[in-house]
C-alpha positions in Angstrom: 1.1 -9.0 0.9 1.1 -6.2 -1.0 0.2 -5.7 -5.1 3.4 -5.8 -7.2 3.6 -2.2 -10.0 1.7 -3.4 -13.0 4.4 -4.7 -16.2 5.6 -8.1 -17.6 6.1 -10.7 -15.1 4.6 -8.8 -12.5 7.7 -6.3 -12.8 7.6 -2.9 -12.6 7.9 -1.5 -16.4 11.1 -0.8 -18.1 12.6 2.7 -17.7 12.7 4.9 -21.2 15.7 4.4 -22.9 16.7 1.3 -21.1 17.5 -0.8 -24.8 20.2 1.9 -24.8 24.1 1.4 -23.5 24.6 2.6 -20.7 21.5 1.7 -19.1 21.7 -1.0 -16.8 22.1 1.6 -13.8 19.1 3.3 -14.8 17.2 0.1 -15.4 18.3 -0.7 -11.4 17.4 2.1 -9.9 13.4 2.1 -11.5 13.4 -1.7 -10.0 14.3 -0.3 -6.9 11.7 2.7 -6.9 9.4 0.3 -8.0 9.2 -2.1 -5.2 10.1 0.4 -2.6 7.0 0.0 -0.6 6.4 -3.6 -1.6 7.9 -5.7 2.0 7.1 -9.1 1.2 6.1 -11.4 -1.8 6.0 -15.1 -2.7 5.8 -16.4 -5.9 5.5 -20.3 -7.5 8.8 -20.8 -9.8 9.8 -23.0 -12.3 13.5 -24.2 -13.5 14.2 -25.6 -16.8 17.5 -27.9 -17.3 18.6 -29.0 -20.8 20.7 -32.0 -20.6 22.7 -32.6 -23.8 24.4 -35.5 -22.2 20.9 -37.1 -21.8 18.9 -35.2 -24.7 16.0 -34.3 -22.6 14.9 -31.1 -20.6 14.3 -31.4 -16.5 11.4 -28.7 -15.4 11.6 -28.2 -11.3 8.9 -26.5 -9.4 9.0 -24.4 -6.4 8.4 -21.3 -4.2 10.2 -18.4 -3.1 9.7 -16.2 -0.8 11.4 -12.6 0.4 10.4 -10.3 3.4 11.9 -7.0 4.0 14.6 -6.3 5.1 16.4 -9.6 5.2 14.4 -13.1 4.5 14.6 -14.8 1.2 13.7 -18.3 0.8 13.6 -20.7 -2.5 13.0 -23.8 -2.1 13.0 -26.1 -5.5 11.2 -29.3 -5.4 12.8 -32.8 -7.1 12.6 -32.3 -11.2 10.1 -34.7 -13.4 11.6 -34.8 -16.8 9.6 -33.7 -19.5 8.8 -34.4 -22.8 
């Protein structure tokens, strides 16, 4: 495994000027420099649902898992509700 670039979430830091319209392309293209030389990561996930019809939220918890330069994997384990 390699380290993922330092920034929120593990994620590389936002390009300058990426607030801005017309920046989505921009904002890409730094994702993509910045994991360049990463070629595999996994990472523990969870999923919230808010049910209106049932008034409560449903938090699932999983894994996923990518490997250059084709393998991704997400598995999402049975929900609990929650509080």
């Amino acid at each position: 495994m390699h380290p993922v670039p330092h920034g929120v979430g593990g994620f590389p830091p936002a390009p300058r000027g990426a607030g801005r319209a017309g920046a989505p392309l921009e904002g890409l293209e730094a994702l993509r420099r910045g994991f360049a030389d990463i070629r595999d990561f996994t990472a523990d996930i969870s999923q919230e649902k808010h049910l209106t019809l049932l008034k409560r939220k449903m938090t699932s918890q999983g894994v996923v898992r990518f490997r250059k330069p084709d393998l991704f994997f997400m598995e999402l384990y049975p929900p609990m509700p929650a509080g």
